[in-house]
C-alpha positions in Angstrom: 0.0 0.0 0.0 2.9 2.3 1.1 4.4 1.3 -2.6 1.2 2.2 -4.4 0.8 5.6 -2.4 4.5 6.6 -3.3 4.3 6.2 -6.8 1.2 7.9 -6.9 3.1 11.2 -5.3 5.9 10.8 -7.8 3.8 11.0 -10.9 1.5 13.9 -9.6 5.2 15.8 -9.0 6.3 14.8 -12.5 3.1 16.4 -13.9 3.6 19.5 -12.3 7.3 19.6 -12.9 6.1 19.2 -17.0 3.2 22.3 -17.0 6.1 24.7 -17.1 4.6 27.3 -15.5 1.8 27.6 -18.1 -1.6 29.5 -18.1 -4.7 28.9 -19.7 -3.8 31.9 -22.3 -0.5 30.4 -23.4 2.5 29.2 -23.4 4.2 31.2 -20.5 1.6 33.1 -19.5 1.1 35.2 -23.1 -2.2 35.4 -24.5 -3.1 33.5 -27.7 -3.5 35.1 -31.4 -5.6 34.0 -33.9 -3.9 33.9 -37.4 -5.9 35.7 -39.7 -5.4 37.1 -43.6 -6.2 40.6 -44.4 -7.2 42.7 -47.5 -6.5 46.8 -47.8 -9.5 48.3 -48.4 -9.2 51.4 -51.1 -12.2 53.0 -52.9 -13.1 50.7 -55.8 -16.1 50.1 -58.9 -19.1 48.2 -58.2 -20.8 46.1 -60.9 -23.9 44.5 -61.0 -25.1 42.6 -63.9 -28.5 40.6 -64.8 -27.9 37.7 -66.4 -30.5 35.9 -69.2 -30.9 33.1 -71.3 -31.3 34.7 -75.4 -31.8 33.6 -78.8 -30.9 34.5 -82.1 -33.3 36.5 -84.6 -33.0 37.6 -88.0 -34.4 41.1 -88.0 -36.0 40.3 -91.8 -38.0 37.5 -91.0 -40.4 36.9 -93.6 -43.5 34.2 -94.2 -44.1 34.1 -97.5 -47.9 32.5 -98.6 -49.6 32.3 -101.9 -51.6 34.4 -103.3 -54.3 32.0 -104.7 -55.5 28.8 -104.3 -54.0 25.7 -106.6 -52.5 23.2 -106.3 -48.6 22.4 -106.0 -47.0 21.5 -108.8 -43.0 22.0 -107.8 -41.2 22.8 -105.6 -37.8 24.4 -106.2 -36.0 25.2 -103.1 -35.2 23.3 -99.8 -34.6 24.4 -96.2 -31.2 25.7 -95.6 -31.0 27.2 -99.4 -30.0 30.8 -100.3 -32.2 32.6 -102.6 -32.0 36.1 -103.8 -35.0 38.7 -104.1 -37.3 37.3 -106.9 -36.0 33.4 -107.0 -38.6 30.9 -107.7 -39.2 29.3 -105.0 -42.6 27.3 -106.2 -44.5 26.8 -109.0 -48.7 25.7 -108.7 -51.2 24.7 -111.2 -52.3 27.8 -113.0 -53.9 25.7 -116.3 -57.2 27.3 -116.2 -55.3 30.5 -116.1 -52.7 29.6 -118.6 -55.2 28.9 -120.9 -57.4 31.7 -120.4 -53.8 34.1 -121.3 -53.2 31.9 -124.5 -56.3 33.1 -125.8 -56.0 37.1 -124.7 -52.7 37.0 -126.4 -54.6 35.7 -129.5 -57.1 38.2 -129.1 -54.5 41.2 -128.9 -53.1 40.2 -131.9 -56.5 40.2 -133.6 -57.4 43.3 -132.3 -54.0 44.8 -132.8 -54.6 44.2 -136.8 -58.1 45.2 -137.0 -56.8 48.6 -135.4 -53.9 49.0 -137.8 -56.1 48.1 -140.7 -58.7 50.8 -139.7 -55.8 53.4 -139.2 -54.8 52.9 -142.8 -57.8 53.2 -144.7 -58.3 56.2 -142.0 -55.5 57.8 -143.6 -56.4 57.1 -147.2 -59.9 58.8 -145.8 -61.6 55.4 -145.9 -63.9 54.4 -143.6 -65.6 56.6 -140.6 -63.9 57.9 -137.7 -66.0 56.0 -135.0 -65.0 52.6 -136.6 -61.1 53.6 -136.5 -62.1 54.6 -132.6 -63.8 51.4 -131.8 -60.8 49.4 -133.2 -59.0 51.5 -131.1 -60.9 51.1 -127.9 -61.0 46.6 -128.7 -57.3 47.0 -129.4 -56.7 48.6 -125.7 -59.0 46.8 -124.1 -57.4 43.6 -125.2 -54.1 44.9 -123.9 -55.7 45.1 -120.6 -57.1 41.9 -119.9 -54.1 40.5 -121.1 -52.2 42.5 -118.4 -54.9 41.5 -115.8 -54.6 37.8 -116.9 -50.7 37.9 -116.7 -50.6 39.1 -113.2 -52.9 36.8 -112.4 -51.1 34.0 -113.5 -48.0 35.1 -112.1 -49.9 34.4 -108.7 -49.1 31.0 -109.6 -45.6 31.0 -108.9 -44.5 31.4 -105.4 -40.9 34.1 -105.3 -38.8 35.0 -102.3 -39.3 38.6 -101.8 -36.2 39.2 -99.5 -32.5 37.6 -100.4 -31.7 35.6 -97.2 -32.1 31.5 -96.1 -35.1 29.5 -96.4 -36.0 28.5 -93.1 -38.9 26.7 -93.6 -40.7 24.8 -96.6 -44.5 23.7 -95.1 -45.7 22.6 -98.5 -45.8 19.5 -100.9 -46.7 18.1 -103.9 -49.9 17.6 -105.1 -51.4 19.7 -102.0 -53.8 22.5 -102.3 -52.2 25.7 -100.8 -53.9 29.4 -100.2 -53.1 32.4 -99.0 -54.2 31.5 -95.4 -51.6 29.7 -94.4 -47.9 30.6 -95.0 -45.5 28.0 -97.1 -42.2 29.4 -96.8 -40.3 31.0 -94.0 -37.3 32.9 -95.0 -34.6 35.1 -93.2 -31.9 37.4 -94.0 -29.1 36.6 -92.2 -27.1 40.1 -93.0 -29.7 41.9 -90.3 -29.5 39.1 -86.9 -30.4 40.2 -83.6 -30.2 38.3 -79.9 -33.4 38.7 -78.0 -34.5 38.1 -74.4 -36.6 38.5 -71.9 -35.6 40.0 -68.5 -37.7 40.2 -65.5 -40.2 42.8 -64.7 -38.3 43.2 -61.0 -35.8 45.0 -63.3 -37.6 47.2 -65.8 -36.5 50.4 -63.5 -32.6 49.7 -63.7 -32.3 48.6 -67.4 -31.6 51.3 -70.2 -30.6 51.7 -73.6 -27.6 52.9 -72.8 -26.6 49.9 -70.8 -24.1 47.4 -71.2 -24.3 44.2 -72.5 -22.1 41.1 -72.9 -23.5 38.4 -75.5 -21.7 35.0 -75.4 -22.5 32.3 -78.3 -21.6 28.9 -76.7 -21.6 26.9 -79.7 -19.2 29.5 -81.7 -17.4 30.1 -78.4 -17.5 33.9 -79.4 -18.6 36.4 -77.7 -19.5 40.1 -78.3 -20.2 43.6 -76.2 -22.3 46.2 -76.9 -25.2 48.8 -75.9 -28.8 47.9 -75.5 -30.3 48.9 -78.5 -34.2 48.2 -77.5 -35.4 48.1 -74.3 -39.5 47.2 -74.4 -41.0 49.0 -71.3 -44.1 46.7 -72.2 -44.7 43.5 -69.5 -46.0 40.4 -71.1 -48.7 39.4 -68.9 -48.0 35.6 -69.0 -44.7 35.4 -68.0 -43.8 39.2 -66.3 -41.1 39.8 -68.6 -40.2 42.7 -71.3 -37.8 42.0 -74.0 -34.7 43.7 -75.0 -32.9 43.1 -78.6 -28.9 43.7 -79.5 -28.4 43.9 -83.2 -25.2 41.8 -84.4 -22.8 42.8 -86.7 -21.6 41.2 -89.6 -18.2 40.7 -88.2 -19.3 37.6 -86.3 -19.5 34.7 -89.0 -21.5 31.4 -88.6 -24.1 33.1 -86.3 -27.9 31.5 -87.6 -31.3 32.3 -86.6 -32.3 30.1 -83.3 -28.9 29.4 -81.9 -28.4 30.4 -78.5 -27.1 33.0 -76.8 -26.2 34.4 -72.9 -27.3 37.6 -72.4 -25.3 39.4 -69.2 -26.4 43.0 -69.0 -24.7 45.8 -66.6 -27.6 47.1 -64.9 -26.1 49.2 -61.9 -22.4 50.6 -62.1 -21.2 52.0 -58.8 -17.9 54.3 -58.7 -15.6 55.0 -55.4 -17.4 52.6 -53.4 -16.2 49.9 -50.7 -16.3 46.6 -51.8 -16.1 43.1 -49.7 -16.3 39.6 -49.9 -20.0 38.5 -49.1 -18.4 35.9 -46.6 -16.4 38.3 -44.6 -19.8 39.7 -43.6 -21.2 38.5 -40.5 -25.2 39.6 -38.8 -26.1 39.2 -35.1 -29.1 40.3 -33.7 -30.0 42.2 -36.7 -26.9 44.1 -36.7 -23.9 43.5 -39.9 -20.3 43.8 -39.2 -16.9 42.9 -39.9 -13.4 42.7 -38.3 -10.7 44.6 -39.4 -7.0 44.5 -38.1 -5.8 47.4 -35.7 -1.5 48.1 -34.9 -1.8 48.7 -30.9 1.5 48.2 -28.4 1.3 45.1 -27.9 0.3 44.1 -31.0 -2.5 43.3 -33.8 -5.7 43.0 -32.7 -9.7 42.3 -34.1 -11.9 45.8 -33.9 -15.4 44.7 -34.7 -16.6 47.0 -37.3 -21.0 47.5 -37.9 -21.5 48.4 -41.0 -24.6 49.2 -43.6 -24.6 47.5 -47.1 -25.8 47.9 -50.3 -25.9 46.1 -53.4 -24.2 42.7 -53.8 -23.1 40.2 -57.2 -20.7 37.5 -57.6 -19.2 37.5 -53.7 -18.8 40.9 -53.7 -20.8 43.1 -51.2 -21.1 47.0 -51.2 -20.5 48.7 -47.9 -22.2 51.8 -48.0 -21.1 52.9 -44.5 -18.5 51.6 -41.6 -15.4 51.4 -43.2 -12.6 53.8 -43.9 -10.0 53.3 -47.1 -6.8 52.1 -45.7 -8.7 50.0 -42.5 -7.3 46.2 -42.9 -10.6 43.7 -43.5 -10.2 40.9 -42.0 -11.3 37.9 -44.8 -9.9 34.5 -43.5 -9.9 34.0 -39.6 -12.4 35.6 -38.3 -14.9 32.9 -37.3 -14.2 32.7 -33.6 -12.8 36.6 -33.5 -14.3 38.9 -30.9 -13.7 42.8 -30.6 -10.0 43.2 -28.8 -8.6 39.2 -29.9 -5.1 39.4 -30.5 -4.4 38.1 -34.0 -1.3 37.6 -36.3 -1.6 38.6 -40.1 -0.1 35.8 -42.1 1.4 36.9 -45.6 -0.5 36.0 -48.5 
């Protein structure tokens, strides 16, 4: 028992012979420091940008129908074709028509000789003047239903009336067509635009003169530019008004219905103090950060309340609370409290 007892004293004396004289602060009775990274805070420029989902347009989209009813009898172009301003683009069955001209042009030429005939023996005093003016009068009016007749059958054959890309061919052989429904979709791909639609939450802050950053993902291109329409009209189905950028020509392979990201600078902020969202902390109510302060006996953590403002991307506006030059605290700080000693590690 005496054994048991005596070894029992000898380890409690080796213990306290091992504390070395420390505290609960430290090593040596100094007070622990918290090793934290710090930014410099100097006036900076705040951007904040809305970003949307767009598509591209051709600005000269036409739908081209015809202008009867027939039936088709060809078709001359297919989707993905360029045609100019006046190509053929279909031809219907225009018999009845055709038919009907063959015989105007006959009649014209009968008419045309009955008139020259009567103006001869009109100059060789033959004949009465009414006679030469009903010749005359058959003659023109000959001429006129033949004109009638030929723009009529011209409504027979279907023409682009803009150079661009056929888009669309809804039509087929043997199939009665009219000018109700459209058979040809085509679009001029020298006059594109991106267009999207943007939340009504933000029809206050977005302008023409706004910036805008268009990215194509499948060209991995990209382009920036001004707004050039802004609609201040809400679509009532989805809350939404549209905005447009017109592309230039510089940008090859761009084609009607690709997509497009739309990233537009809504609010640009000059000389203001910008954080990291994290470094940010709220108790009761109240925001704040910690930034580093030189004293004598070292750095320590000053709590700092602040008010702030807009934020995008991590980075938070700090409209008041901070001075340029103050040292933000923006790794460490979890378990900081105003006065804890720190040590700035070097980035």
């Amino acid at each position: 028992m005496k054994s048991q007892i005596s070894i029992l004293a000898l380890f409690l004396l080796i213990t306290a012979c091992g504390n070395g004289g420390q505290d609960e602060n430290g090593e040596n009775g100094t007070e622990r420091t918290t090793p934290v990274f710090v930014e410099e805070l100097q006036p900076s420029t705040f951007r904040h940008y809305v970003s949307v989902q767009g598509d591209v347009e051709s600005d000269k989209t036409i739908m081209i129908s015809p202008k009867t009813s027939a039936t088709v009898e060809e078709i001359l172009v297919r989707a993905g074709d360029d045609v100019q301003k006046g190509d053929i683009l279909a031809r219907l069955d225009g018999e009845v028509t055709r038919s009907q001209l063959q015989q105007a042009e006959t009649q014209l030429e009968l008419t045309k000789t009955v008139y020259e005939r009567q103006q001869n023996l009109r100059d060789q005093n033959i004949g009465s003047e009414i006679e030469l003016l009903q010749a005359k009068t058959n003659f023109e009016s000959a001429k006129s239903q033949l004109a009638t007749l030929k723009e009529q059958y011209d409504y027979y054959t279907i023409r682009a009336t803009i150079p661009g890309t056929v888009d669309r061919v809804d039509l087929k052989v043997g199939e009665t067509v009219g000018p109700s429904a459209p058979v040809f979709q085509i679009s001029n791909s020298d006059a594109l635009k991106v267009t999207a639609q943007v939340s009504e939450a933000y029809i206050t802050r977005i302008t023409k003169s706004d910036s805008v950053e268009i990215t194509f993902p499948t060209l991995d291109a990209s382009i920036n530019k001004k707004l050039d329409v802004v609609s201040k009209a809400i679509n009532p189905s989805n809350r939404t008004f549209g905005v447009e950028v017109f592309i230039p020509n510089s940008i090859e392979n761009i084609r009607p219905n690709m997509m497009a990201k739309v990233k537009i600078n809504d609010i640009t902020l000059q000389d203001k103090m910008v954080v990291p969202v994290n470094s940010v902390q709220r108790a009761n109510n109240v925001s704040f950060v910690f930034v580093a302060e030189e004293t004598e006996n070292g750095w320590v953590a000053r709590n700092r309340e602040v008010t702030t403002g807009y934020n995008y991307a991590n980075n938070l506006v700090i409209e008041e609370g901070l001075q340029a030059g103050e040292l933000l605290i923006t790794t460490g700080y979890a378990n900081l409290s105003d006065g804890s000693a720190i040590t700035i590690q070097e980035n």
